[in-house]
N, C-alpha and C positions, 0 to 999 in steps of 0.2 A: 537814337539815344544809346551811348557807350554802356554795356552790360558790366557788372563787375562778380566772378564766381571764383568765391571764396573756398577751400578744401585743404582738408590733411590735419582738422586738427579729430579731437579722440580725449578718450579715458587715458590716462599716463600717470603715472604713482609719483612721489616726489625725488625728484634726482634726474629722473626720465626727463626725455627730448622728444620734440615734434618738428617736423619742417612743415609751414602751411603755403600755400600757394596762392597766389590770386590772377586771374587771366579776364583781361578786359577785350571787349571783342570789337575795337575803333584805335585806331593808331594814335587818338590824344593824349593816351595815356602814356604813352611813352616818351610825348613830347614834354612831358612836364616833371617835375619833384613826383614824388611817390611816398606813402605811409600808410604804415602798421595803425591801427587805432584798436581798443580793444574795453568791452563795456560789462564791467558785472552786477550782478542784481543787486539794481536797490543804488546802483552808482552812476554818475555820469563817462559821458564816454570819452576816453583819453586815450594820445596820443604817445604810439609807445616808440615806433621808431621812424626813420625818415630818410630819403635817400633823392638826392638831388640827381640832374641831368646830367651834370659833372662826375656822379657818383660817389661823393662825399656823403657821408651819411653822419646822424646821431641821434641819441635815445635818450629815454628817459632815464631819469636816477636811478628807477626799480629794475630797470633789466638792461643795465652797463653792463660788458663785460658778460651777460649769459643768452643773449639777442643777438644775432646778425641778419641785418635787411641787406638782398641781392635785390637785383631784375635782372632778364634778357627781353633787351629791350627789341630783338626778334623775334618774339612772343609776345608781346606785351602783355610779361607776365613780371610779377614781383613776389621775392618766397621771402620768410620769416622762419630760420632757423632756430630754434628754442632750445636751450640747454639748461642743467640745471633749475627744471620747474619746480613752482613752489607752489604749496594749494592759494596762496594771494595771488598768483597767477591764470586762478580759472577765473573763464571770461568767455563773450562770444567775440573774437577777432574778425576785424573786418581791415579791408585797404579802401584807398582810395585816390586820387591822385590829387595834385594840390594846386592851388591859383595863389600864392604867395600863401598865407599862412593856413587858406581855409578849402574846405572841401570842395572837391568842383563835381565831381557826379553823383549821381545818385546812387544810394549806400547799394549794396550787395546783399544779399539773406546771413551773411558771415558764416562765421565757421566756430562751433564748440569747442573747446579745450575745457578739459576738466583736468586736476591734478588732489589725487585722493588717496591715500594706503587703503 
């Protein structure tokens, strides 16, 4: 079973950036789309960005333009660069990789982001 370890995210004030990581430890995940998902309390869990085989990628409304999802898909790692956080930005971020629209492994422990003065 493909592992998926989520890291990098942190406490970051508003305005602050985070890069998060995720490294999967099976080659499928590189064979496939990739995404960002990211869940706050009390909320369901959504889909914040997304990056195909091609490496076309897109996001969600709330974080166009202040999100950039890479991978190296020689690592079968994928990072989620964060700019411009906003405290509706904290969340436990998680990846995953993707079977057309839906998750295909089993979730990760994710990674905290908090965004606070």
């Amino acid at each position: 079973q493909v592992q998926l370890v989520e890291s990098g995210g942190g406490l970051v004030q508003p305005g602050g950036s985070l890069r998060l990581s995720c490294a999967a430890s099976g080659s499928i995940f590189s064979m496939n789309d990739k995404a960002w998902y990211r869940q706050a309390p009390g909320k369901q869990r959504e889909l914040v960005a997304r990056i195909t085989t091609g490496g076309s990628t897109n996001y969600a409304d709330s974080v166009k333009g202040r999100f950039t999802i890479s991978r190296d898909n020689a690592k079968h790692t994928v990072y989620l660069q964060m700019d411009s956080l906003q405290p509706e930005d904290t969340a436990v971020y998680y990846c995953n990789a993707l079977a057309g629209s839906y998750p295909l492994l089993r979730w990760g422990q994710g990674t905290q982001v908090s965004v606070s003065s």
